[in-house]
C-alpha positions as YAML, in Angstrom:
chain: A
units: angstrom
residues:
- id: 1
  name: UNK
  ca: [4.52, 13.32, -64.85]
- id: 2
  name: UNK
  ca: [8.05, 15.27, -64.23]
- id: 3
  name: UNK
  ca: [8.04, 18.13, -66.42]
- id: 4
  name: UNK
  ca: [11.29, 19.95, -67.29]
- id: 5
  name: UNK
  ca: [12.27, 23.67, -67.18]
- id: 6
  name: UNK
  ca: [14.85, 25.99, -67.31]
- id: 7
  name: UNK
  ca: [16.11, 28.85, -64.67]
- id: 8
  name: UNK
  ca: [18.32, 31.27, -64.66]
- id: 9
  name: UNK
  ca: [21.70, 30.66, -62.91]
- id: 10
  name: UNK
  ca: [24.35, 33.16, -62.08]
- id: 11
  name: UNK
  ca: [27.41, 31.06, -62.07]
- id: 12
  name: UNK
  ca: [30.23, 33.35, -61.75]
- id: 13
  name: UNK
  ca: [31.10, 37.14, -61.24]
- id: 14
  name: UNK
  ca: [29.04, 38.75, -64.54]
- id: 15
  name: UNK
  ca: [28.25, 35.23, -66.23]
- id: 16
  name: UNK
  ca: [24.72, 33.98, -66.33]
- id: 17
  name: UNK
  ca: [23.00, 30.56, -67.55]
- id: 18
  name: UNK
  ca: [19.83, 29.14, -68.20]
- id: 19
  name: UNK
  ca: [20.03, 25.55, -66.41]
- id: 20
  name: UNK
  ca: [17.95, 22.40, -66.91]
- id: 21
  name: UNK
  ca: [15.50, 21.29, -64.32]
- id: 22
  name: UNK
  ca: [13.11, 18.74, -62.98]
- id: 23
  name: UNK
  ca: [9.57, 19.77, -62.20]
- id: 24
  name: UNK
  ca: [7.57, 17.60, -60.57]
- id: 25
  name: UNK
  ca: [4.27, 17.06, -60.30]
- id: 26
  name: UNK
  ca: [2.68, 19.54, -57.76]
- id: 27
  name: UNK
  ca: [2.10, 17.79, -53.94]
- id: 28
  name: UNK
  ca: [-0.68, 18.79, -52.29]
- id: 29
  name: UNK
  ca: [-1.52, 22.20, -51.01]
- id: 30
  name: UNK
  ca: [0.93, 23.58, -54.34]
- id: 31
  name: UNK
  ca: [0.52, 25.67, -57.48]
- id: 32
  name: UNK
  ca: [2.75, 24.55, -60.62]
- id: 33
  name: UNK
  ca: [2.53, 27.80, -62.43]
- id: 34
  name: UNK
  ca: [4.38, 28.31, -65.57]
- id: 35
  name: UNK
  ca: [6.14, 31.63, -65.66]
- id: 36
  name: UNK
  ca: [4.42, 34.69, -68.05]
- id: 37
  name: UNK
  ca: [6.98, 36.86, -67.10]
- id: 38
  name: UNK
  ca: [9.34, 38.23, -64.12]
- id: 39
  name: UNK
  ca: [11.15, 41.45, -63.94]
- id: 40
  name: UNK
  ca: [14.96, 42.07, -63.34]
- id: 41
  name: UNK
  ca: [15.34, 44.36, -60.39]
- id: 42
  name: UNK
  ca: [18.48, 46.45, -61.53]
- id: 43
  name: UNK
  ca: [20.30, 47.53, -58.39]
- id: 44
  name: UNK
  ca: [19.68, 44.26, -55.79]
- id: 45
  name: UNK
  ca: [20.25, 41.68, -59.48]
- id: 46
  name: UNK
  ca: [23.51, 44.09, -59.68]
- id: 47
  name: UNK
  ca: [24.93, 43.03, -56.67]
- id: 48
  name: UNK
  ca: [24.50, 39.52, -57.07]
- id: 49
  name: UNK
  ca: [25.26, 39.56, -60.88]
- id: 50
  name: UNK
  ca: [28.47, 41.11, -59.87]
- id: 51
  name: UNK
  ca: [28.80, 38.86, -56.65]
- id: 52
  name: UNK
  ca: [29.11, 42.31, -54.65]
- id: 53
  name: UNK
  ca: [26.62, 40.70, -51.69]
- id: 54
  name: UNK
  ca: [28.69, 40.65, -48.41]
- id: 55
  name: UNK
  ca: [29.43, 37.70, -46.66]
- id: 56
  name: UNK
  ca: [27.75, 39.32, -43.60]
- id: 57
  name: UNK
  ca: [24.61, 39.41, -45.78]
- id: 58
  name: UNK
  ca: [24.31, 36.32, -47.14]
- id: 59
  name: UNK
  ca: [21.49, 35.00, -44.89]
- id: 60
  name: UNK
  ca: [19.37, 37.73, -44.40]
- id: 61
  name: UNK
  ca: [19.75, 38.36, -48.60]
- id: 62
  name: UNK
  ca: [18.25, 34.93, -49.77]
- id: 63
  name: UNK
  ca: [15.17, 35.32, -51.94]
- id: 64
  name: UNK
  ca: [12.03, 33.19, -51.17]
- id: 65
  name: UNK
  ca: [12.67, 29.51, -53.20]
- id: 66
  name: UNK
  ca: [16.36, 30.62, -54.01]
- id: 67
  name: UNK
  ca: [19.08, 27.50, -54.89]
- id: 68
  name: UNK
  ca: [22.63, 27.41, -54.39]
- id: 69
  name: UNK
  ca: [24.63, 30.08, -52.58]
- id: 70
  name: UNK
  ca: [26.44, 33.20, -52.41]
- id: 71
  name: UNK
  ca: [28.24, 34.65, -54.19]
- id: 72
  name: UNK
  ca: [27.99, 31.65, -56.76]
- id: 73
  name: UNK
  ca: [26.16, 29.70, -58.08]
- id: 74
  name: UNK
  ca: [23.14, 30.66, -57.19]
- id: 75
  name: UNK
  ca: [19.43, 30.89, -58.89]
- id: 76
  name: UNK
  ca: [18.14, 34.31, -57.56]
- id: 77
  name: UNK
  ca: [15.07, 36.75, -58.62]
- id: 78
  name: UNK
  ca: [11.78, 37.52, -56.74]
- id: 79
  name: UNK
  ca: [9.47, 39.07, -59.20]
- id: 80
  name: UNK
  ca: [7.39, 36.14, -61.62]
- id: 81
  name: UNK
  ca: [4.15, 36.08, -62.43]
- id: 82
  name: UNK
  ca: [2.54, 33.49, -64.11]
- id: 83
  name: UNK
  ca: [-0.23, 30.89, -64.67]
- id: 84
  name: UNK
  ca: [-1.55, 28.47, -62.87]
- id: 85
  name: UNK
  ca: [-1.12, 24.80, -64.33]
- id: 86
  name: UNK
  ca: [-1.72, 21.97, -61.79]
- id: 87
  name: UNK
  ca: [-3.51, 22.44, -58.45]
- id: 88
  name: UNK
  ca: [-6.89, 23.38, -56.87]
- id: 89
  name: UNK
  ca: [-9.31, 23.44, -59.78]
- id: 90
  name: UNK
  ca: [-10.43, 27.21, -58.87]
- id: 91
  name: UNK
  ca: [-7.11, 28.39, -59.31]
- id: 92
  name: UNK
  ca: [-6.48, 26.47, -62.66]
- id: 93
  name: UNK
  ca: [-5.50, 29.44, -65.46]
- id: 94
  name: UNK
  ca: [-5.30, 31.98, -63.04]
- id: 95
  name: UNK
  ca: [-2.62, 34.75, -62.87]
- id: 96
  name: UNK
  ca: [-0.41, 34.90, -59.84]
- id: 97
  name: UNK
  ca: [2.35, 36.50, -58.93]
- id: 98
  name: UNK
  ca: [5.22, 34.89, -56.29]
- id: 99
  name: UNK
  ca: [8.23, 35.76, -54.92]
- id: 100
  name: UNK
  ca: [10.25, 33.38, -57.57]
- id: 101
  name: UNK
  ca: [13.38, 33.16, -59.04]
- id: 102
  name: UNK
  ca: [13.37, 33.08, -63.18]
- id: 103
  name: UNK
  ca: [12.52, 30.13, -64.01]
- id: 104
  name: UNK
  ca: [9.87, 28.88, -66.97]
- id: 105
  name: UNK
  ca: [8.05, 26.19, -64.37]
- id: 106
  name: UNK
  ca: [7.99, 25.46, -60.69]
- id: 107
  name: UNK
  ca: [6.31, 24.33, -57.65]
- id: 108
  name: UNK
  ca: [5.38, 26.92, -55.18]
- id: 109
  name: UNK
  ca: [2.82, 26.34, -51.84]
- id: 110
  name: UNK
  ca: [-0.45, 28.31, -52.88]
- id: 111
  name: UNK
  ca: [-0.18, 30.05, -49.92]
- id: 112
  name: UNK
  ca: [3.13, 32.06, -51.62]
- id: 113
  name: UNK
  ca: [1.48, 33.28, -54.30]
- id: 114
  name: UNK
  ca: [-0.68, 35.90, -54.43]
- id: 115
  name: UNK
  ca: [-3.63, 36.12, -57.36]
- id: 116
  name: UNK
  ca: [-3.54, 38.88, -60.25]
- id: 117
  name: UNK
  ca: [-6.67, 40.71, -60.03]
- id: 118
  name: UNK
  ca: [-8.08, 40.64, -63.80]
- id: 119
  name: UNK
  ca: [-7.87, 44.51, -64.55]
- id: 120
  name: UNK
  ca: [-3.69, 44.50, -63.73]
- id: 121
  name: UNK
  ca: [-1.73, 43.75, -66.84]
- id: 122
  name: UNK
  ca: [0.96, 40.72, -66.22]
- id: 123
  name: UNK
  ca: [3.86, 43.30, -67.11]
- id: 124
  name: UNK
  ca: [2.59, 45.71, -65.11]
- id: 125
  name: UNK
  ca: [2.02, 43.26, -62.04]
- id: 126
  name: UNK
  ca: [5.82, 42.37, -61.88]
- id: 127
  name: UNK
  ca: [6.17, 45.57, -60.05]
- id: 128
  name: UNK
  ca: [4.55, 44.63, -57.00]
- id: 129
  name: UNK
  ca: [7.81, 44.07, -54.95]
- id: 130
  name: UNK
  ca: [9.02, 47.45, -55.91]
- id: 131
  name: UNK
  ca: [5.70, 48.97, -55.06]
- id: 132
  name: UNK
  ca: [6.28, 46.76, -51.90]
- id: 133
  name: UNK
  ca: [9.56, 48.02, -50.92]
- id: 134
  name: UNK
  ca: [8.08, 51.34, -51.87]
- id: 135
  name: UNK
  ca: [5.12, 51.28, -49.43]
- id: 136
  name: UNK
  ca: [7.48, 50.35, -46.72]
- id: 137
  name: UNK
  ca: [9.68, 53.06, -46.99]
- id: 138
  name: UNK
  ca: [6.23, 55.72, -46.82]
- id: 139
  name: UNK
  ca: [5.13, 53.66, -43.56]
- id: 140
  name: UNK
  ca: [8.67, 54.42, -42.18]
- id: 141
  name: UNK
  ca: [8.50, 57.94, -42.69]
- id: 142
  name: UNK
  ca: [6.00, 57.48, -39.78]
- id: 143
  name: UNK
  ca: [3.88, 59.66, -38.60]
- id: 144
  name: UNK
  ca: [2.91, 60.45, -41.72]
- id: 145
  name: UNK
  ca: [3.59, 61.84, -45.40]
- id: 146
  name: UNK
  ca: [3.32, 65.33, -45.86]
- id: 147
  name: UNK
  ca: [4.18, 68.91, -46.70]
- id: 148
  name: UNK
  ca: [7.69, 68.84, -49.41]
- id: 149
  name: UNK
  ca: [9.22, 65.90, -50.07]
- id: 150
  name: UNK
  ca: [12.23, 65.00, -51.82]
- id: 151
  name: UNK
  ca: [13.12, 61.68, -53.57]
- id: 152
  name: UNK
  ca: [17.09, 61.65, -54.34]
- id: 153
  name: UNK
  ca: [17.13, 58.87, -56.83]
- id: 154
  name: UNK
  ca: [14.72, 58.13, -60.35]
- id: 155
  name: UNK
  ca: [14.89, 54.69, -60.47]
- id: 156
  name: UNK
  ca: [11.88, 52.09, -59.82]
- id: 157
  name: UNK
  ca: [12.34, 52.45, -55.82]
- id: 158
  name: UNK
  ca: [12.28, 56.16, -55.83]
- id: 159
  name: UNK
  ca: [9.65, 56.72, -58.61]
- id: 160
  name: UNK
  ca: [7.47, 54.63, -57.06]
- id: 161
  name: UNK
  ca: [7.91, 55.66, -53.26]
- id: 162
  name: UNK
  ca: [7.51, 59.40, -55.05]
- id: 163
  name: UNK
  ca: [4.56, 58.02, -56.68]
- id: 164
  name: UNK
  ca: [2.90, 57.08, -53.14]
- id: 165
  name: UNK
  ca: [4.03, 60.08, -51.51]
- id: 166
  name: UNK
  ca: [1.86, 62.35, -54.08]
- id: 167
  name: UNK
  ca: [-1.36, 60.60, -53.37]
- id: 168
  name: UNK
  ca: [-1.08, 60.73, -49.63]
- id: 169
  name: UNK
  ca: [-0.99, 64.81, -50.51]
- id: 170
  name: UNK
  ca: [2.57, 65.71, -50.37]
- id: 171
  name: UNK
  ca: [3.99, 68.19, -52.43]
- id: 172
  name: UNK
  ca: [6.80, 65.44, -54.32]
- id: 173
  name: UNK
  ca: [9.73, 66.28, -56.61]
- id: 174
  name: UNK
  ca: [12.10, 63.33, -57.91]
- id: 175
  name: UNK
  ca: [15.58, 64.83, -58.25]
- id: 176
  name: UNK
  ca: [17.95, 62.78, -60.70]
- id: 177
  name: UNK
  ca: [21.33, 63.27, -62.82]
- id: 178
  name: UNK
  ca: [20.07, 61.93, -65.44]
- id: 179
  name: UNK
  ca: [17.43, 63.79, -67.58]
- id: 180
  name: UNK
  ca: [15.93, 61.07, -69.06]
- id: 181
  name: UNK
  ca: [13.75, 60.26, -65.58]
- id: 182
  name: UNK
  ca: [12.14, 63.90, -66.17]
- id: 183
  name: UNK
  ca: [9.42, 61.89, -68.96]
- id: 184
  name: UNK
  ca: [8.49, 58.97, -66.03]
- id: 185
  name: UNK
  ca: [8.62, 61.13, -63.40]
- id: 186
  name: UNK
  ca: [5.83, 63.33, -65.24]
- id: 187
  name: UNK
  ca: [4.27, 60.30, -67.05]
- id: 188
  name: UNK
  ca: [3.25, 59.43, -62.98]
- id: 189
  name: UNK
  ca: [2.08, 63.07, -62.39]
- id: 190
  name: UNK
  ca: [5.68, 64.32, -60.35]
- id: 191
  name: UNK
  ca: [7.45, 67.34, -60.39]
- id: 192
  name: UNK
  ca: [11.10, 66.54, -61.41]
- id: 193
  name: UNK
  ca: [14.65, 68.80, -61.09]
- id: 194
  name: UNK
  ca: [18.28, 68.00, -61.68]
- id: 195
  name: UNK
  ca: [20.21, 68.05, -58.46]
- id: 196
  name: UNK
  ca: [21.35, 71.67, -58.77]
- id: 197
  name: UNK
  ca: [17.59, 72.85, -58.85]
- id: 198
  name: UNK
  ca: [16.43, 70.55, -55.83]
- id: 199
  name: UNK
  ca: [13.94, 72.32, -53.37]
- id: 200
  name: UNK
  ca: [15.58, 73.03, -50.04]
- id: 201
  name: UNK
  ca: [13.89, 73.00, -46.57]
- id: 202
  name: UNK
  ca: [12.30, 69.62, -47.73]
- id: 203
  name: UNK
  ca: [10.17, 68.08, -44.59]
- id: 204
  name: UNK
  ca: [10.96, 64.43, -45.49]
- id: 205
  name: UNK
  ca: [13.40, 63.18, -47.83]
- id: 206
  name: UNK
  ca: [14.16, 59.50, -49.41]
- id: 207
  name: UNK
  ca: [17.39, 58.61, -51.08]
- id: 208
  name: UNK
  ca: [17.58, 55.75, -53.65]
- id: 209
  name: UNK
  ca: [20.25, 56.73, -55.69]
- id: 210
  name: UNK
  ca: [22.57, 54.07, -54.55]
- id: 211
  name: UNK
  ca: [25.63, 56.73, -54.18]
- id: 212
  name: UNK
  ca: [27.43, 58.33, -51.81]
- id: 213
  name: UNK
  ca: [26.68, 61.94, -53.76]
- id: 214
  name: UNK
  ca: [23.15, 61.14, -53.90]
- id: 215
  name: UNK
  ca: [23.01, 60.26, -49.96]
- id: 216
  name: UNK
  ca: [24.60, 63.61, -49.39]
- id: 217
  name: UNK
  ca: [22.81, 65.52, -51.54]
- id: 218
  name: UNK
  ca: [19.32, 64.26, -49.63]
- id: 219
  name: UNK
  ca: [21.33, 65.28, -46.10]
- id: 220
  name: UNK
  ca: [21.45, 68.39, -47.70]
- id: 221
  name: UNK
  ca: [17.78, 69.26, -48.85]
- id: 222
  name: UNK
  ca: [16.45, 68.43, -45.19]
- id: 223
  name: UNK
  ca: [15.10, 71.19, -42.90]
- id: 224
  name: UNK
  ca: [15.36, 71.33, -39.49]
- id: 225
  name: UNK
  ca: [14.69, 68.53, -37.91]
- id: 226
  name: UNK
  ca: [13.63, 66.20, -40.97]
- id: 227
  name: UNK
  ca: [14.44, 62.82, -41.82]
- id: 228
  name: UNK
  ca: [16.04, 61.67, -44.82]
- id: 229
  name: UNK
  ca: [15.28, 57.60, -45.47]
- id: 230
  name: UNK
  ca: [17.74, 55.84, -46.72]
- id: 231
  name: UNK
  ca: [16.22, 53.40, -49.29]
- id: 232
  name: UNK
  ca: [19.48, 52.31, -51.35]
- id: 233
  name: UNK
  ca: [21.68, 48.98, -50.34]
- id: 234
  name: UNK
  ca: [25.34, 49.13, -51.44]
- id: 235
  name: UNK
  ca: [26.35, 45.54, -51.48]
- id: 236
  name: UNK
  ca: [29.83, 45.40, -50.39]
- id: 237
  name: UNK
  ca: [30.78, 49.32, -51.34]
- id: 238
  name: UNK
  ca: [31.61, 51.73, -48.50]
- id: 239
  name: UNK
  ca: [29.75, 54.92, -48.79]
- id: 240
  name: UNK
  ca: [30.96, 58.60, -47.48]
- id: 241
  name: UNK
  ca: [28.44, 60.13, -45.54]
- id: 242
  name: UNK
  ca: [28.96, 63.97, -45.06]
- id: 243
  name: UNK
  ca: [28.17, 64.08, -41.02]
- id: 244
  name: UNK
  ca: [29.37, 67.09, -40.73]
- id: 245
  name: UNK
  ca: [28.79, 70.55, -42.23]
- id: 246
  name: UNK
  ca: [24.34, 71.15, -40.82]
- id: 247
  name: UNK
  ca: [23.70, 67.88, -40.15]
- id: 248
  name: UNK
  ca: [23.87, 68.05, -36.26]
- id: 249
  name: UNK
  ca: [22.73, 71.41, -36.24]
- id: 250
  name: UNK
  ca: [19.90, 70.90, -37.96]
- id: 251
  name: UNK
  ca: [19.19, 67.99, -35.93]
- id: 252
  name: UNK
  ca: [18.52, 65.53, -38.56]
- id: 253
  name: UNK
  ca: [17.63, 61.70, -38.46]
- id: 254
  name: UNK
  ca: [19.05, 59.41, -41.03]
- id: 255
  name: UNK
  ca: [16.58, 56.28, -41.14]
- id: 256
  name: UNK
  ca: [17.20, 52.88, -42.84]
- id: 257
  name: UNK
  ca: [14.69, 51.32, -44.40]
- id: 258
  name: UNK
  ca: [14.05, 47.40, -46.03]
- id: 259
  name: UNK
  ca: [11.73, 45.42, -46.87]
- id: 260
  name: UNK
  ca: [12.48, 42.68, -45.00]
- id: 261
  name: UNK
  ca: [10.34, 43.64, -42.08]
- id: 262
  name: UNK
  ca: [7.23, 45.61, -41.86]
- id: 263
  name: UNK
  ca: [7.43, 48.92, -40.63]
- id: 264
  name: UNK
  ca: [6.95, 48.93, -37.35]
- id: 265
  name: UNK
  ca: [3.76, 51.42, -37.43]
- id: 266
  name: UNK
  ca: [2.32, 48.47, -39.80]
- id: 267
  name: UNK
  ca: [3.90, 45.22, -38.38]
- id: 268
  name: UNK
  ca: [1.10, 44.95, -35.37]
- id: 269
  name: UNK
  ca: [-1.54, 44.49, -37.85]
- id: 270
  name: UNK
  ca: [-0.09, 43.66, -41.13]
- id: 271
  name: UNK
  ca: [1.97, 40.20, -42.34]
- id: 272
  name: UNK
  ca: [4.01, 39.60, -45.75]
- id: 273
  name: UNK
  ca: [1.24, 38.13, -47.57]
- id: 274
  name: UNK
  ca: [-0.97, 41.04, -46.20]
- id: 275
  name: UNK
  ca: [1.51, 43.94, -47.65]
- id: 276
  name: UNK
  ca: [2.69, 42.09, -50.87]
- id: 277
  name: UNK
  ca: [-1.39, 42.08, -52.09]
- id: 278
  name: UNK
  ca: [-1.34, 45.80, -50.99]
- id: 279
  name: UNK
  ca: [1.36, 46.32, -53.07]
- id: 280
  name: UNK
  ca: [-0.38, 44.56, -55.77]
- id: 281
  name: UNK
  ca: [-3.42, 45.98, -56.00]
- id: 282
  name: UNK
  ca: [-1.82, 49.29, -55.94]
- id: 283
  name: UNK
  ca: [-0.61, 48.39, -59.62]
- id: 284
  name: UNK
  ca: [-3.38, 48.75, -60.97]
- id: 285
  name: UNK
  ca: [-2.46, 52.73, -62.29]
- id: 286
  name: UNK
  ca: [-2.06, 52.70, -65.99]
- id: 287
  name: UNK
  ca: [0.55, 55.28, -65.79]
- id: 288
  name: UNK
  ca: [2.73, 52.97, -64.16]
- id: 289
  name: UNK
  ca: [3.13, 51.24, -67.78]
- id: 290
  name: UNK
  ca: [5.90, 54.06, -67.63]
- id: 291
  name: UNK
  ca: [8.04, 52.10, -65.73]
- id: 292
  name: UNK
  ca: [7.90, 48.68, -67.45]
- id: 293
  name: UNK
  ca: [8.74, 49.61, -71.01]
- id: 294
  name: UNK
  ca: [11.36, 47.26, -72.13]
- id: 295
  name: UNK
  ca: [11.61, 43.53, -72.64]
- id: 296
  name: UNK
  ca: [14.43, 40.49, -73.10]
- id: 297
  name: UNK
  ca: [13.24, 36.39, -74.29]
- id: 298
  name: UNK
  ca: [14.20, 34.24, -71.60]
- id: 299
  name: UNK
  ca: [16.64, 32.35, -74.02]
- id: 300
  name: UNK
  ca: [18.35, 35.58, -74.87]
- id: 301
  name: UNK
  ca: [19.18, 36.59, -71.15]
- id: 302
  name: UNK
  ca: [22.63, 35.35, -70.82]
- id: 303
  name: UNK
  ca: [24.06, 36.75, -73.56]
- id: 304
  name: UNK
  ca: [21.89, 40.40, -72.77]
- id: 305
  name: UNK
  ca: [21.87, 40.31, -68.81]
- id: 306
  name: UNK
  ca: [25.54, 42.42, -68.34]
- id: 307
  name: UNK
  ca: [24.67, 45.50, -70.41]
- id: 308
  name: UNK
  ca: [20.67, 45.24, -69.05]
- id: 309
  name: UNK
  ca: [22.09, 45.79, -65.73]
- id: 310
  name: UNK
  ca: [24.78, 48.24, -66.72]
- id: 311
  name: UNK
  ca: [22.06, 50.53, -68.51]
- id: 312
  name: UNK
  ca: [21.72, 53.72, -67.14]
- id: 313
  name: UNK
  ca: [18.41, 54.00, -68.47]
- id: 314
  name: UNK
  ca: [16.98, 50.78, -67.39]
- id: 315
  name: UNK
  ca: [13.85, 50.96, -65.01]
- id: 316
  name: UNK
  ca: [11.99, 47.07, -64.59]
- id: 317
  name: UNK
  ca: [13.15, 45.23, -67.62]
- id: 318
  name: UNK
  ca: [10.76, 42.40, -68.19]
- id: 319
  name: UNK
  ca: [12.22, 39.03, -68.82]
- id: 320
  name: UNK
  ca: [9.16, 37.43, -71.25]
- id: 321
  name: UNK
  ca: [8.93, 33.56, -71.22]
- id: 322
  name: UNK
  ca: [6.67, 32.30, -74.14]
- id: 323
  name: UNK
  ca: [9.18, 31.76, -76.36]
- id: 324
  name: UNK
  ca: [11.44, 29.96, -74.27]
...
């Protein structure tokens, strides 16, 4: 029997909606999970929110099982997790998590989600695309994470990329204006400083500050020779880069990194679904409750979505479905 649901539409530059669909039953080789709950990812959900995705982009930005278009509409997210209601009797009740937009109910081929092991909390599991994005950006720093690093930038990318960077060894400091990151970053067992007591000489440095200061700052705290990876995306915004001043002299590499692919030091051996459980299973760190603290109702999303996304102080804000 068709079942209906609702998902979350953003229909114009900073206006939201929750929108009536049809589920139908699952065909075979498909999950029907009904969501628990997904998590707003603040700076990409920004973009689009604010229809800032260039048209150059538009392609290589769509989200697994996204509808519609950019800029607008268009139903967007990747972070759900939820349970499993029709399908292979094994899987009945089980947690998974999938690359879906928000939405309370939808069809999804098994093979897209991934299953929640048992000791991962749901709200904690709707980081695993950060963590993914996260693990990425360590494999890029190829050959290896070491000695000081710097991570320009306290939000979810660059706590958690900090976060894998300390247990591969290195010696990690988050650097952030603001001083409320100085609780999570120690909460996850990091050294933290403002930018005007950064370490200097650093041996690798990230940047996910999503500014043009922060991107210059990192430039700035590499040693001779070191790479800085550059973890932010700026939509449509230009961004000043400060090329000159050491940067040539000091020989160093400025290194994109995304998602989107593997890393190449990975991508021989490793596929999507192969990284995205990695990323998972990596959740499973209680102090990484730290970074999934706050919480919206479905139904109260469009009218709370704007100043979610305009919070300074939001890390993953958890969009909860039971009530809708």
């Amino acid at each position: 029997m068709t079942a209906r649901a609702r998902a979350l539409w953003t229909i114009q530059r900073g206006r939201v909606q929750l929108r009536a669909t049809d589920v139908a039953p699952p065909a075979s080789g498909e999950l029907q999970i009904r969501a628990l709950m997904s998590g707003l990812s603040r700076g990409t959900e920004r973009l689009v929110f604010q229809g800032q995705v260039p048209m150059s982009e538009w392609g290589r930005m769509r989200c697994p099982f996204q509808e519609g278009e950019f800029p607008f509409p268009v139903k967007y997210g990747y972070a759900t997790v939820g349970q499993v209601e029709a399908g292979p009797d094994h899987l009945i009740g089980r947690r998974m998590f999938s690359l879906h937009p928000h939405q309370s109910l939808f069809n999804i081929p098994a093979d897209a989600a991934v299953c929640v092991p048992d000791a991962i909390p749901t709200a904690r599991a709707v980081l695993a695309p950060q963590m993914e994005t996260a693990l990425n950006a360590t494999w890029d720093a190829e050959p290896g994470v070491g000695g000081r690093i710097a991570v320009v930038g306290g939000g979810v990318i660059g706590l958690l990329t900090a976060y894998l960077c300390a247990r591969s060894g290195g010696a990690v400091t988050v650097i952030d204006i603001n001083p409320a990151r100085a609780g999570v970053a120690r909460a996850l067992g990091l050294d933290f400083a403002a930018p005007h007591d950064a370490p200097q000489d650093c041996d690798l440095v990230f940047h996910a500050s999503a500014t043009a200061a922060g991107l210059n700052l990192a430039l700035s705290l590499a040693a001779f020779e070191a790479t800085v990876i550059e973890l932010s995306w700026y939509g449509d915004k230009p961004v000043a880069v400060d090329l000159g001043a050491a940067f040539h002299s000091r020989r160093l590499t400025l290194k994109a990194s995304q998602v989107g692919h593997v890393a190449p030091s990975h991508r021989a051996d490793w596929d999507y679904r192969r990284r995205l459980t990695e990323a998972l299973s990596l959740c499973a760190d209680p102090r990484l409750d730290a970074l999934v603290s706050r919480s919206t109702s479905f139904v109260d999303i469009p009218e709370r979505l704007g100043a979610i996304l305009g919070d300074p102080d939001t890390l993953c804000h958890l969009i909860q479905y039971q009530e809708s």
